[in-house]
GUPA-424700 format. One line per 3 residues: number of its first residue (from 0); for each residue x, y, z of N, C-alpha, C. Coordinates in nm, 4 decimals. Layout:
GUPA-424700
NUM	X:Y:Z:X:Y:Z:X:Y:Z | ...
This chain:
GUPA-424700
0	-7.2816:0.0351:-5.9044:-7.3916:0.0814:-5.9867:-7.5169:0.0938:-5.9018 | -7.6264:0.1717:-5.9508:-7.7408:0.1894:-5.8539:-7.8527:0.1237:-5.9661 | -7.9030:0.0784:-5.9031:-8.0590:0.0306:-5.9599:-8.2227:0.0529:-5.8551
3	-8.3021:0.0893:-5.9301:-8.3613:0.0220:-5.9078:-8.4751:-0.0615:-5.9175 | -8.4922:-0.1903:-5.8191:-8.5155:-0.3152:-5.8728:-8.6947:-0.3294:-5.9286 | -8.7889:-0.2367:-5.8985:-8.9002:-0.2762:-5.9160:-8.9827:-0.3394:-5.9967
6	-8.8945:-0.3240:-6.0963:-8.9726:-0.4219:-6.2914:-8.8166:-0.5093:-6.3160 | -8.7927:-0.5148:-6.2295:-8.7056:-0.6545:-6.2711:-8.6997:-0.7938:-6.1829 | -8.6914:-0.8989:-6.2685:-8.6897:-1.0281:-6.2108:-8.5877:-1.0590:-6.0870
9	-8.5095:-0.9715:-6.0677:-8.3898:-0.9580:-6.0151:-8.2691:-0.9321:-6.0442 | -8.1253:-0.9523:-5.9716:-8.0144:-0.9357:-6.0718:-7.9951:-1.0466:-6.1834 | -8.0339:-1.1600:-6.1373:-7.9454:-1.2033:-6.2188:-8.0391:-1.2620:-6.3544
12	-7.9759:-1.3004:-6.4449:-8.0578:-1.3120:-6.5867:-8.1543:-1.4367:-6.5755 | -8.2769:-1.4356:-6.5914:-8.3690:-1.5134:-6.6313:-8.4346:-1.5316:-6.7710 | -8.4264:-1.6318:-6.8199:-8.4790:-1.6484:-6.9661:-8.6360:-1.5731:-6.9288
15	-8.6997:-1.4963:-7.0293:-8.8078:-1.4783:-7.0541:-8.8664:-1.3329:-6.9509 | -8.7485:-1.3172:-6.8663:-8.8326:-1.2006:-6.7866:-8.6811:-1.0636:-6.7450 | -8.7489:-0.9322:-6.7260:-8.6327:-0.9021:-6.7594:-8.5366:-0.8898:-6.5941
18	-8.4052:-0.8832:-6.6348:-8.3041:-0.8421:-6.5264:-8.1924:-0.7572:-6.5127 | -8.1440:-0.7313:-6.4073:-8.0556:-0.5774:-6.4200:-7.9507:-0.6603:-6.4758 | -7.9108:-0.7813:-6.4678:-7.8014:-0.8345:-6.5433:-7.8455:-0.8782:-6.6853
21	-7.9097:-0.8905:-6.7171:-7.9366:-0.8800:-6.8866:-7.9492:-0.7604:-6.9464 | -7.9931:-0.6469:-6.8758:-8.0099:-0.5057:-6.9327:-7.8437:-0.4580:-6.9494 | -7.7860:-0.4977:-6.8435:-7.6629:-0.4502:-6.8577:-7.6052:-0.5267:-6.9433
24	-7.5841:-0.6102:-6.9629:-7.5461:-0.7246:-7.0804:-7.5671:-0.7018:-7.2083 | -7.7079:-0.6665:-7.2510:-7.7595:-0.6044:-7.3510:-7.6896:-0.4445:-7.3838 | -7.6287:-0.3976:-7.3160:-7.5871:-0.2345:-7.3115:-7.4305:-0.2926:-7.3562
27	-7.3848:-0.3334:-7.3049:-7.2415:-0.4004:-7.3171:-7.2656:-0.4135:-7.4545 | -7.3502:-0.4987:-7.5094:-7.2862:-0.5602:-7.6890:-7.3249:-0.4470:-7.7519 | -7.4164:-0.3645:-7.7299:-7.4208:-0.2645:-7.8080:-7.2914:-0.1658:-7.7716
30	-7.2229:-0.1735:-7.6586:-7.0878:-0.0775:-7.6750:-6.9825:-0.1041:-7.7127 | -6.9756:-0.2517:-7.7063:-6.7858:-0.3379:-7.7337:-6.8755:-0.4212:-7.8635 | -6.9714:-0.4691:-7.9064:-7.0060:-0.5322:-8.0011:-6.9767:-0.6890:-7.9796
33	-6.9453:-0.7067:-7.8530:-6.9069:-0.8343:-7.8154:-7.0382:-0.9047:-7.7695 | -7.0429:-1.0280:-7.7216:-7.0965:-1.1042:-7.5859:-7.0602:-1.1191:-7.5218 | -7.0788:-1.0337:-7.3499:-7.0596:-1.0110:-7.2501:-7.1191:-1.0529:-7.1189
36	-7.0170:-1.1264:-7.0919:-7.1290:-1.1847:-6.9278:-7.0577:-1.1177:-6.8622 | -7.1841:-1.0761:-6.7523:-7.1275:-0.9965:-6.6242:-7.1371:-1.0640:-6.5128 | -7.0883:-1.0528:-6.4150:-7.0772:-1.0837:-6.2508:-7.0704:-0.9879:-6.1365
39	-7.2030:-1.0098:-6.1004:-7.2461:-0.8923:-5.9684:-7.2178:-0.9773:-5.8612 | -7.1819:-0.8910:-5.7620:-7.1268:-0.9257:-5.6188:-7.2761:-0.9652:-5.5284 | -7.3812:-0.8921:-5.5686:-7.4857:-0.9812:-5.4751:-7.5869:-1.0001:-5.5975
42	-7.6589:-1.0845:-5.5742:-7.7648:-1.1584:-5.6419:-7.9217:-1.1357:-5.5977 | -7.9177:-0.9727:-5.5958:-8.0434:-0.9581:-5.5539:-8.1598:-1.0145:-5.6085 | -8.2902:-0.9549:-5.5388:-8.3799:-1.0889:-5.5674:-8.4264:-0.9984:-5.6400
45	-8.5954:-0.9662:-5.7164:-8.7148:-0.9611:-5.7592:-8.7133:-0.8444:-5.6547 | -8.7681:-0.7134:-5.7417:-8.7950:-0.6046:-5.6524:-8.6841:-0.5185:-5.5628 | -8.5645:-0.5807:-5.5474:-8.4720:-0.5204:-5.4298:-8.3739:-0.4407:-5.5216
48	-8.3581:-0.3382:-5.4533:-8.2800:-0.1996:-5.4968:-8.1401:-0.2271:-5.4624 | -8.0326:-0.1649:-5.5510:-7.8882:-0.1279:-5.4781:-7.8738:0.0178:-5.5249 | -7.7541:0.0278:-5.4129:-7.7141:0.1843:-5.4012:-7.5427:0.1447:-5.4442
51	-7.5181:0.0462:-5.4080:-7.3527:0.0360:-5.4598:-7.3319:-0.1319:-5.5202 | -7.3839:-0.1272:-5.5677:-7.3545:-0.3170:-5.6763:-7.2608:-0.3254:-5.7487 | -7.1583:-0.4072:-5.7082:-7.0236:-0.4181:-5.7787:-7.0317:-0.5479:-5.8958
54	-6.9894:-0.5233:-6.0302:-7.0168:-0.6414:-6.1188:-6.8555:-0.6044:-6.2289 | -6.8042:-0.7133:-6.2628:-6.7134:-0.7217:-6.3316:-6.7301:-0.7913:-6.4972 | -6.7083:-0.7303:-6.5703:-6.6685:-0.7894:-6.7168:-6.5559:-0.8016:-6.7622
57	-6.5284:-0.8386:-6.8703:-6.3952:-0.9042:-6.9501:-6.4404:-0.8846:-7.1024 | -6.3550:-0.7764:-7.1757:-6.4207:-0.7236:-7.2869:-6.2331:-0.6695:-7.3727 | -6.2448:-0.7328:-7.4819:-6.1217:-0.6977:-7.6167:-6.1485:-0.5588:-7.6290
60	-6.3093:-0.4616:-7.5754:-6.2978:-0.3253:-7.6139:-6.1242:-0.2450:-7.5786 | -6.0874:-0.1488:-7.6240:-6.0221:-0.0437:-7.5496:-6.0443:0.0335:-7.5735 | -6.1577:0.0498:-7.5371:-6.2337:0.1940:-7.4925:-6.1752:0.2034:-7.3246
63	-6.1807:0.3472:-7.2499:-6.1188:0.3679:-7.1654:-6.2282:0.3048:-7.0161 | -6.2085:0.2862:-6.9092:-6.3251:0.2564:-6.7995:-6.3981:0.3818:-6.7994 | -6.3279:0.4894:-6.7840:-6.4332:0.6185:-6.7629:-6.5555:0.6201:-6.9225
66	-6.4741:0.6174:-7.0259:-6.5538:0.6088:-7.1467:-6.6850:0.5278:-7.1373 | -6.6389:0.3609:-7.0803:-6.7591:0.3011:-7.0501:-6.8809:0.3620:-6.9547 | -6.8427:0.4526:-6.8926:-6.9944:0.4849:-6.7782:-7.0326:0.6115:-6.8392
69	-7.0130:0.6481:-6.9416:-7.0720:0.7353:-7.0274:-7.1843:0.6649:-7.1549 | -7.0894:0.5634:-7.2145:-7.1504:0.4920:-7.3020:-7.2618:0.3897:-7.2521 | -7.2281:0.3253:-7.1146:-7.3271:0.2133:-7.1032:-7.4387:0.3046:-7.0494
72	-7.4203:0.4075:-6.9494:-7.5683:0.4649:-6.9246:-7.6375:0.5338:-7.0280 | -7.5936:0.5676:-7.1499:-7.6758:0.6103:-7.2969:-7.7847:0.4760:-7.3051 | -7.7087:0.3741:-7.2886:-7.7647:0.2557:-7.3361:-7.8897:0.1851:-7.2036
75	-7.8202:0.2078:-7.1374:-7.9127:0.1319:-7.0201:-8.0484:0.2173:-6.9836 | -8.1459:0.1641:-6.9157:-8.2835:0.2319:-6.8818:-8.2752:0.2598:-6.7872 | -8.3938:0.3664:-6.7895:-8.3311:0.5035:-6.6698:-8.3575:0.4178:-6.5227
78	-8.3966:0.3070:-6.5250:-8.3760:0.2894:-6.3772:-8.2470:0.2154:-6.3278 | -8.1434:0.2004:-6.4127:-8.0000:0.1541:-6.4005:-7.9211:0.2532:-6.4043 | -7.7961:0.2827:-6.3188:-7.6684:0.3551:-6.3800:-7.5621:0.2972:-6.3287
81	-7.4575:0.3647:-6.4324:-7.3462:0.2694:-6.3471:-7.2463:0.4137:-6.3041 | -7.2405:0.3712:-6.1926:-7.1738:0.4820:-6.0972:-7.0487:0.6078:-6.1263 | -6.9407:0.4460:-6.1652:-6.8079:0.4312:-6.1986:-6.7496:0.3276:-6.2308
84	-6.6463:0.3436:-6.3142:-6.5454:0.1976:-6.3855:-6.4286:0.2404:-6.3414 | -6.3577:0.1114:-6.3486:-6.2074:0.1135:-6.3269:-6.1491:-0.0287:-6.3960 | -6.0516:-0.0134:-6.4130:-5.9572:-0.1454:-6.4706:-5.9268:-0.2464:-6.3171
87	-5.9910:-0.3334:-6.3529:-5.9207:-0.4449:-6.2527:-5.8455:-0.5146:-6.3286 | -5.7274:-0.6571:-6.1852:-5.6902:-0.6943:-6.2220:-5.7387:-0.8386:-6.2849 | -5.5984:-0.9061:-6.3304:-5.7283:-1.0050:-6.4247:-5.8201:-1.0889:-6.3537
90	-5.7555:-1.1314:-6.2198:-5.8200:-1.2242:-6.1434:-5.9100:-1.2063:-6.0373 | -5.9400:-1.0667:-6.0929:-6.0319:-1.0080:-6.0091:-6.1832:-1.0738:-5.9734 | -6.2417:-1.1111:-5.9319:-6.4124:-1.1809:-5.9471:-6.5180:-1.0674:-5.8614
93	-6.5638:-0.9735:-5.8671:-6.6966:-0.9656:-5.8188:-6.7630:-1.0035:-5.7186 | -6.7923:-1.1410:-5.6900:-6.8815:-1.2321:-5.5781:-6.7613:-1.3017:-5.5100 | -6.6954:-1.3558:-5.5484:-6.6278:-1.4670:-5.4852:-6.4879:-1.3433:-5.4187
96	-6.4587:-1.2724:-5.4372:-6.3515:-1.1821:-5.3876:-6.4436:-1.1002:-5.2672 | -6.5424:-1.0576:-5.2739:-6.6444:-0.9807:-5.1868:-6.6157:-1.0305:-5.0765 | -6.5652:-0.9480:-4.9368:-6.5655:-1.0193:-4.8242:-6.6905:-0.9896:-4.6945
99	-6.7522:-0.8831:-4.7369:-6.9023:-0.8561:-4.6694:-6.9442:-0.8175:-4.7850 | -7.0900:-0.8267:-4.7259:-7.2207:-0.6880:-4.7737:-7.2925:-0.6687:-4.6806 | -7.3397:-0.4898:-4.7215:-7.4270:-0.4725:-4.6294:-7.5825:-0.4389:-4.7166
102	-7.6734:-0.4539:-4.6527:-7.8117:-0.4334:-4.6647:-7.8896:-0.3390:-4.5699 | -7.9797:-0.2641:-4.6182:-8.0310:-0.1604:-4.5434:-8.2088:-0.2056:-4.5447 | -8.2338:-0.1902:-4.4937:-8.4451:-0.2477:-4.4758:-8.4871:-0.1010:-4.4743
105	-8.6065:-0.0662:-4.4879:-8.5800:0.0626:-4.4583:-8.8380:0.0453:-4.4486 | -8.8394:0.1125:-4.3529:-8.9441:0.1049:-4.2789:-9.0431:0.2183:-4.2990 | -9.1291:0.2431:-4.2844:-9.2053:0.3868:-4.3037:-9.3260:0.3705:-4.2339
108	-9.2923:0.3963:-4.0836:-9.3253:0.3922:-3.9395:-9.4840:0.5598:-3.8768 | -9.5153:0.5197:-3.9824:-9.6452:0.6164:-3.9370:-9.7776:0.6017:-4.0105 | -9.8892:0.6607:-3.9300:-10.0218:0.6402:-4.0076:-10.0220:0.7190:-4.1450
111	-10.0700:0.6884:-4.2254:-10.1235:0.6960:-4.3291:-10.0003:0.6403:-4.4136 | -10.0736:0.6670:-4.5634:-10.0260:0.6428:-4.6954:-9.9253:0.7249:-4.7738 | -9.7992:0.7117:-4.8039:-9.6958:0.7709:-4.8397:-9.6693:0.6855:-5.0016
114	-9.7385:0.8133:-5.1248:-9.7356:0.7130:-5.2129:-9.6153:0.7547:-5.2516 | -9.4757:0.8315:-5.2376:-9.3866:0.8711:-5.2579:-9.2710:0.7140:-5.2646 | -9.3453:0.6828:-5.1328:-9.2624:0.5629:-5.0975:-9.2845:0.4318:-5.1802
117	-9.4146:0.3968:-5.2356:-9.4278:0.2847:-5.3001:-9.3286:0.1781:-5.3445 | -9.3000:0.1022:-5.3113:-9.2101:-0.0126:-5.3610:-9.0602:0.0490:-5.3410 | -9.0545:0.1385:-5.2281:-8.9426:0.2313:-5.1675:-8.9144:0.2190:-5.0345
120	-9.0026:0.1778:-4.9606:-8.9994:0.1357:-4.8078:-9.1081:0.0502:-4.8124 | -9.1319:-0.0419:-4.6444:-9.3091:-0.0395:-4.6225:-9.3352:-0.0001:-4.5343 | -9.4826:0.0055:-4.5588:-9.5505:0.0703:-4.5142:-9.5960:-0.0206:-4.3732
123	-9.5517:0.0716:-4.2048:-9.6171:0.0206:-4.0774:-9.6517:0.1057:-4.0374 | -9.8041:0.1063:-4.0093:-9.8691:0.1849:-3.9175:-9.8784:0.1902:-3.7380 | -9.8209:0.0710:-3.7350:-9.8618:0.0277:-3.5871:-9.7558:0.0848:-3.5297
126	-9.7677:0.1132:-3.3580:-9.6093:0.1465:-3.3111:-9.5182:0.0164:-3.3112 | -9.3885:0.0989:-3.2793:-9.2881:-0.0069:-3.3113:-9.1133:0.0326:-3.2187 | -9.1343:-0.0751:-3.1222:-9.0499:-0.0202:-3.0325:-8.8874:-0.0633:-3.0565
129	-8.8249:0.0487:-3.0865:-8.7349:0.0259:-3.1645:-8.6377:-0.0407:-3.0721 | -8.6002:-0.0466:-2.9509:-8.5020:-0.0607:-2.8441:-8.5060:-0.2192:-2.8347 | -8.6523:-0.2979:-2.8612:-8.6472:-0.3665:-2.8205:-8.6212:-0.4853:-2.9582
132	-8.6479:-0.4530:-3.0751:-8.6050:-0.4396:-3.2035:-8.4273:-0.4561:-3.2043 | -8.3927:-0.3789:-3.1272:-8.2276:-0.3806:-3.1633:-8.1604:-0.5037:-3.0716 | -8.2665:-0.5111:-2.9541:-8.2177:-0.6217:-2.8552:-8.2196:-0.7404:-2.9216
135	-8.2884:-0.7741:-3.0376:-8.3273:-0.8759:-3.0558:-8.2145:-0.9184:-3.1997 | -8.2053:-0.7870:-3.2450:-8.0581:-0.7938:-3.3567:-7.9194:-0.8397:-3.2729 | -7.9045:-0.7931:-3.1732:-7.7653:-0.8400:-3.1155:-7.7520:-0.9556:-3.1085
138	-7.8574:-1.0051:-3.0766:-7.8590:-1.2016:-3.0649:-7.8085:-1.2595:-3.1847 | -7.8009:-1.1554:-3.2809:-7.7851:-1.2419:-3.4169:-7.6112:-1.2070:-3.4615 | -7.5881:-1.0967:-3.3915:-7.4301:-1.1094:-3.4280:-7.3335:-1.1836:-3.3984
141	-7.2749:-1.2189:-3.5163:-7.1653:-1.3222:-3.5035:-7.2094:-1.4433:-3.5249 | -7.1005:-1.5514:-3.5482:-7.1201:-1.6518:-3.6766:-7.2144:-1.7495:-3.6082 | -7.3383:-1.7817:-3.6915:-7.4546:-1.8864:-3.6323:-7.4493:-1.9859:-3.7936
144	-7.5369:-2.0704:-3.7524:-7.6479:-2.1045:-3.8505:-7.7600:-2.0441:-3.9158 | -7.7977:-1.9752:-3.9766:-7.9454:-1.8865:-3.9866:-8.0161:-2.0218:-4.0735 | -7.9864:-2.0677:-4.0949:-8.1012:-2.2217:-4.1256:-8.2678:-2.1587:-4.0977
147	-8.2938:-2.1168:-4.0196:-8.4238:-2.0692:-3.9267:-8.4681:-1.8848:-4.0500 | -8.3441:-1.8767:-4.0808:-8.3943:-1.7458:-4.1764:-8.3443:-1.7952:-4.3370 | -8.3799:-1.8343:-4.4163:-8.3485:-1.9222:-4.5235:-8.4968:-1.9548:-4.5686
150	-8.4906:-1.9135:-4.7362:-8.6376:-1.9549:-4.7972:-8.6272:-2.0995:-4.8222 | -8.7351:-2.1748:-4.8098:-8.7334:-2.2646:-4.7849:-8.7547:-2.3467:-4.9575 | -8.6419:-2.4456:-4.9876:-8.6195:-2.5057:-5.1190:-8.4698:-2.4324:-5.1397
153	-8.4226:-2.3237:-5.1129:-8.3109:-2.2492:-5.1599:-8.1953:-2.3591:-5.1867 | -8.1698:-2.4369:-5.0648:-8.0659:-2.5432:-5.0501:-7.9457:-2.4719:-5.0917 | -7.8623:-2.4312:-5.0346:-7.7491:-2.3636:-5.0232:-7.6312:-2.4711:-5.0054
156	-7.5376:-2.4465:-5.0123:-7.4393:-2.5054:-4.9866:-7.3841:-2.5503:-4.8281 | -7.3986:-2.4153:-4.7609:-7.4139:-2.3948:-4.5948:-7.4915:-2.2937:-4.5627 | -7.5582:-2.3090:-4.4556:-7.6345:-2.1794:-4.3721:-7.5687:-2.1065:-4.2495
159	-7.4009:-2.1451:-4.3019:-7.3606:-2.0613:-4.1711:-7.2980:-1.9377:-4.2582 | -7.3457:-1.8394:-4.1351:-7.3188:-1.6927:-4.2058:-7.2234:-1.5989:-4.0612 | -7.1833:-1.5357:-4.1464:-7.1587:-1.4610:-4.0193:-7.1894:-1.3175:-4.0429
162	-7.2322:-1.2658:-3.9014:-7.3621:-1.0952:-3.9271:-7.2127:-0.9890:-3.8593 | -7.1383:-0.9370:-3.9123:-7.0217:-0.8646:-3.8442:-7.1389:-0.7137:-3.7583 | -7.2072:-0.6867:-3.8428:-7.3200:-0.5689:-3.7328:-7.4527:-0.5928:-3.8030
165	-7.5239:-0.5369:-3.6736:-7.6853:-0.5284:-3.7188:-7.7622:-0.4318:-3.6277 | -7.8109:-0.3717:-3.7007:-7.8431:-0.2143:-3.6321:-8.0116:-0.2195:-3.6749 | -8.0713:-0.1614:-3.5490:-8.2171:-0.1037:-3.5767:-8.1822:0.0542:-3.5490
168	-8.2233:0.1203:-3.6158:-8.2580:0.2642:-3.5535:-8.3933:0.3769:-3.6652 | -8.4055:0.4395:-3.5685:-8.5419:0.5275:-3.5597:-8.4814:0.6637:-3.6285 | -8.5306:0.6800:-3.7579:-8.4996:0.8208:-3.7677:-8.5841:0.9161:-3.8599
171	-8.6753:0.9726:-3.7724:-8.8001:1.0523:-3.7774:-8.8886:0.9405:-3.7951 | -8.9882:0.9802:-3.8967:-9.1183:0.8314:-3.9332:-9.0245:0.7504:-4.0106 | -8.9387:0.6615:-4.0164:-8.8925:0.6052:-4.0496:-8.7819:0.4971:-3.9121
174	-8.7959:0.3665:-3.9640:-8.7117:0.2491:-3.9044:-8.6224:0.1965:-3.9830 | -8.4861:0.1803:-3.9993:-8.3708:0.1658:-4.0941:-8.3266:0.0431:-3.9988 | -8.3618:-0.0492:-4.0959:-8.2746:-0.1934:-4.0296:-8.1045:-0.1728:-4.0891
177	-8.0129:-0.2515:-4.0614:-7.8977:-0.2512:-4.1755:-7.7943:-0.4087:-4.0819 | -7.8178:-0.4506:-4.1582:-7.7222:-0.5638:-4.1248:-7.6135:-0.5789:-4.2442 | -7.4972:-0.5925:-4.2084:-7.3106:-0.6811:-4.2866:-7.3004:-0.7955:-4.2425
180	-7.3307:-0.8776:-4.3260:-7.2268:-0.9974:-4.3103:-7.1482:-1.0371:-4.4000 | -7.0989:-1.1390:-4.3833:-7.0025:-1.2055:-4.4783:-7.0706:-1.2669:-4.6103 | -7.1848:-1.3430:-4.6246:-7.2687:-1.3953:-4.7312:-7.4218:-1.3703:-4.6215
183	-7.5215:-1.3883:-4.7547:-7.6608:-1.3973:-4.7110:-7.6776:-1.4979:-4.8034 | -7.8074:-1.5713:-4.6964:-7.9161:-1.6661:-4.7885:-8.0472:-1.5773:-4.7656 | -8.1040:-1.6805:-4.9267:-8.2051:-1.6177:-4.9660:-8.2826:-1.5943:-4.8893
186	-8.3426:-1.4798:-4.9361:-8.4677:-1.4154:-4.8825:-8.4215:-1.3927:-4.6996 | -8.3140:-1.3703:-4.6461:-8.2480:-1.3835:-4.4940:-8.2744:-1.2375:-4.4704 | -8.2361:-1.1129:-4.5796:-8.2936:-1.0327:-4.4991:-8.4119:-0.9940:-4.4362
189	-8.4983:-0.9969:-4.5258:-8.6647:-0.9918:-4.5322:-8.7228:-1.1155:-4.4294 | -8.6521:-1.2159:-4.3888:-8.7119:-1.3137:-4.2793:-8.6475:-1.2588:-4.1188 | -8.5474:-1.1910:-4.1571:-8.4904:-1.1158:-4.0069:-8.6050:-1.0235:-3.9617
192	-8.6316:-0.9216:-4.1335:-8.7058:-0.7975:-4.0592:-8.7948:-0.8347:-4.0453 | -8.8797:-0.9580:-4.1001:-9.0024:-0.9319:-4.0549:-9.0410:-1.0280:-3.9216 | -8.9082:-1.1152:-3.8700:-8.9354:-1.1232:-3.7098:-8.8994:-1.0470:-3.6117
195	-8.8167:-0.9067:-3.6519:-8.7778:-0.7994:-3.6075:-8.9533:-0.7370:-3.5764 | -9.0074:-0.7134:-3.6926:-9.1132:-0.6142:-3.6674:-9.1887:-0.6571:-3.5289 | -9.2598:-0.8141:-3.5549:-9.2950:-0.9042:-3.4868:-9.2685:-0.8393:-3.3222
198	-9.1303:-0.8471:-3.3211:-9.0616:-0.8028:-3.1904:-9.1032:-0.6584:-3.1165 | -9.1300:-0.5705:-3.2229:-9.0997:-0.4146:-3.2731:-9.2653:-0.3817:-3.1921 | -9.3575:-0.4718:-3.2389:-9.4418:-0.4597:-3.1846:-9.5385:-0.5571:-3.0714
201	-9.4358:-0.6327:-3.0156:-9.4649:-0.6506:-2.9029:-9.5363:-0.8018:-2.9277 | -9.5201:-0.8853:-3.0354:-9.5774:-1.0331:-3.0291:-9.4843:-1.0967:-3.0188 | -9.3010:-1.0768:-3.0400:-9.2563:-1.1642:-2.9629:-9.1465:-1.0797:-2.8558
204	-9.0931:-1.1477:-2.7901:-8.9252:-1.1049:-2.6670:-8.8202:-1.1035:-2.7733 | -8.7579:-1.0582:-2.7142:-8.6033:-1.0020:-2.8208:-8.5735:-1.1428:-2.7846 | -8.5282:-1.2379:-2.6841:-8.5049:-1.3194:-2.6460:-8.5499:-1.4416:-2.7335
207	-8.6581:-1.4415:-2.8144:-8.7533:-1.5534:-2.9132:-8.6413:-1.5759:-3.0094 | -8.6304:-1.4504:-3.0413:-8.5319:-1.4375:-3.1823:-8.4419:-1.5457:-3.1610 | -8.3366:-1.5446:-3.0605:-8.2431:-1.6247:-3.0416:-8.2938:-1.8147:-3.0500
210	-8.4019:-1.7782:-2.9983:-8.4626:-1.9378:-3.0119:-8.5124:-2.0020:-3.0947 | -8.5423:-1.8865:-3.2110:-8.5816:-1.9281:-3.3495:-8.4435:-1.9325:-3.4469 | -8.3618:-1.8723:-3.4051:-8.2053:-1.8675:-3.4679:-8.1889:-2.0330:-3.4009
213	-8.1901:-2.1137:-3.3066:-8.1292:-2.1881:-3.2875:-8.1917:-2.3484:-3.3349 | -8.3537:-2.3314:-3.3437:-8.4143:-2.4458:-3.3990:-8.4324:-2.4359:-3.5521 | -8.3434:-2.3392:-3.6148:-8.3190:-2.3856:-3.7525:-8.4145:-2.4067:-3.7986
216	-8.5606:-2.3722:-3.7695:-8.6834:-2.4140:-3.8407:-8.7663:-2.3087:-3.8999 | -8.7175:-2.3037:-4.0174:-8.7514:-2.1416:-4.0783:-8.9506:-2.1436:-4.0391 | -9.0105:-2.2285:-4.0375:-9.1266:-2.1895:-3.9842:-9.1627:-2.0899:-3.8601
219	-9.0697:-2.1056:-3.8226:-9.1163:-2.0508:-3.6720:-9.0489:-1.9093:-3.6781 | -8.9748:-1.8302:-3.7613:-8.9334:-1.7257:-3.8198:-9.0426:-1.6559:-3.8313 | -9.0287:-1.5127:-3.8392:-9.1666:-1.4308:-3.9009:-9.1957:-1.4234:-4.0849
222	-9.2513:-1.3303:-4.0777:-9.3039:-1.3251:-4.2617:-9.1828:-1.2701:-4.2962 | -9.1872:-1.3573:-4.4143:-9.0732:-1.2489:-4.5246:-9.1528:-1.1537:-4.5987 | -9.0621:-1.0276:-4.5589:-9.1061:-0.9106:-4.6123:-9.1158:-0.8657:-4.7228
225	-9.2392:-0.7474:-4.7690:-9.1738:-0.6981:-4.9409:-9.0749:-0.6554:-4.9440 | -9.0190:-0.6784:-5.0805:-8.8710:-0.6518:-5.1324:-8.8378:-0.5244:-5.1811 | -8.9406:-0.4298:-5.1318:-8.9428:-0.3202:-5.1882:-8.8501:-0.2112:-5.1277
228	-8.8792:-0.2471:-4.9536:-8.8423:-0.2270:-4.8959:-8.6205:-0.2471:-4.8377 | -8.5630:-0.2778:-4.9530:-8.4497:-0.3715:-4.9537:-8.3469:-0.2870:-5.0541 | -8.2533:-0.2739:-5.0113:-8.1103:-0.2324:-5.0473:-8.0266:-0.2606:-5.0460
231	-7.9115:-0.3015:-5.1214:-7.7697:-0.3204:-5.1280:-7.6917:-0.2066:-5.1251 | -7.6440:-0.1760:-4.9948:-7.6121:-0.0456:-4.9691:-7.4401:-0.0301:-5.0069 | -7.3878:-0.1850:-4.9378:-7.2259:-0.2026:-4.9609:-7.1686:-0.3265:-4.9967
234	-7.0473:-0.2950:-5.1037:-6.9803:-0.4475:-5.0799:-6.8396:-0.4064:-5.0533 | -6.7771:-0.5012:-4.9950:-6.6443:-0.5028:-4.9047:-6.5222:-0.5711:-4.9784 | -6.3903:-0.5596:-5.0226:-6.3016:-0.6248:-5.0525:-6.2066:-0.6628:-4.9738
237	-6.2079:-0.5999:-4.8401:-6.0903:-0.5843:-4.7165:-6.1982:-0.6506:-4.6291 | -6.1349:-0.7738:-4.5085:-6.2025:-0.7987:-4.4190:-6.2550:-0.6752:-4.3093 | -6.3484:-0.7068:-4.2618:-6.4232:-0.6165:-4.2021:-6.3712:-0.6093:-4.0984
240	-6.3355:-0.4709:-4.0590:-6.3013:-0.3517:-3.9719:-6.1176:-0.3676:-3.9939 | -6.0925:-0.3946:-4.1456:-5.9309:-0.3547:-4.2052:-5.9611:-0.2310:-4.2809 | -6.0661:-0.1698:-4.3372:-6.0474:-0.0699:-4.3240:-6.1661:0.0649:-4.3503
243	-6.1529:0.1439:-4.4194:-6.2684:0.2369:-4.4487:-6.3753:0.1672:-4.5403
């Protein structure tokens, strides 16, 4: 399904404020007449967009899957759709079956004001050297601790992740981060890019990165970025590089 996130609390449901998982929830009982909980494969935050968000329900309707992505987008608000349906099987889960995701950052690398973009990229005026930006992503591939990129209170279960790729590249006025891994902690993308930028423009060595990856001390990380700027581009059911 595509969303996007700008007037919502995030995906997942919060009493009192709204979310792409309660809107969709809310669309559900008005189509099966049931109560319907859903399960999305990532748990985006406040503000962050997807382009492919996988979420599963369990519904007595028999109405057909194609029927449903006719009926739930009548119902849902125009900044939700749902792509496509299909019948899974029963033991199918959403999050816990997911074996990557990927995320896209996405940059808007020139002077002036692009109100097109608002809460769509951000906005950097300064230069930003992308080569040295990507040097500083390689340090991060493959399985670490990111402890050092982790909002701080989150308390996770573990902070070891593993990054299968992580790409900077330049294309026109625009900088497209995109990192896959296996799981993210919170707020991990937005604390990468914004010690990426850091890098991008020359306050730290690609080389820092690695040293702030290793003292686990999310202080010494750069700013976490707006979320505006943030995409859920993919989720994975086949380990990564089994197949398309």
């Amino acid at each position: 399904m595509w969303y996007v996130g700008t007037r919502y609390a995030g995906w997942q449901r919060q009493p009192g404020r709204p979310s792409v998982q309660g809107e969709l929830e809310v669309a559900l009982a008005r189509v099966t007449g049931e109560r319907v909980r859903v399960v999305g494969a990532g748990r985006t935050d406040a503000g962050v967009h997807a382009l492919a968000q996988v979420a599963h329900f369990r519904t007595a309707s028999s109405l057909s899957a194609e029927r449903f992505v006719t009926a739930l987008n009548h119902y849902l608000p125009a900044d939700i759709a749902v792509r496509s349906a299909q019948d899974a099987p029963e033991a199918f889960h959403a999050r816990r079956d997911a074996r990557w995701r990927a995320y896209r950052y996405v940059i808007w690398n020139r002077p002036g004001r692009n109100p097109f973009l608002v809460d769509r990229a951000l906005a950097w005026e300064g230069p930003l050297e992308v080569a040295r930006m990507q040097r500083a992503a390689e340090l991060l591939v493959g399985g670490h601790d990111f402890a050092a990129f982790c909002a701080t209170g989150s308390n996770p279960r573990t902070t070891w992740c593993t990054v299968h790729r992580f790409r900077v590249r330049r294309r026109g006025p625009f900088v497209v981060v995109e990192v896959v891994s296996d799981r993210f902690l919170r707020h991990m993308v937005r604390m990468l890019v914004g010690t990426l930028l850091e890098v991008g423009a020359g306050k730290r060595s690609p080389e820092e990165v690695g040293e702030v990856l290793a003292s686990r001390d999310s202080q010494r990380a750069g700013p976490v970025v707006a979320p505006g700027g943030l995409y859920l581009v993919r989720v994975g059911y086949t380990e990564w590089g089994a197949g398309p």
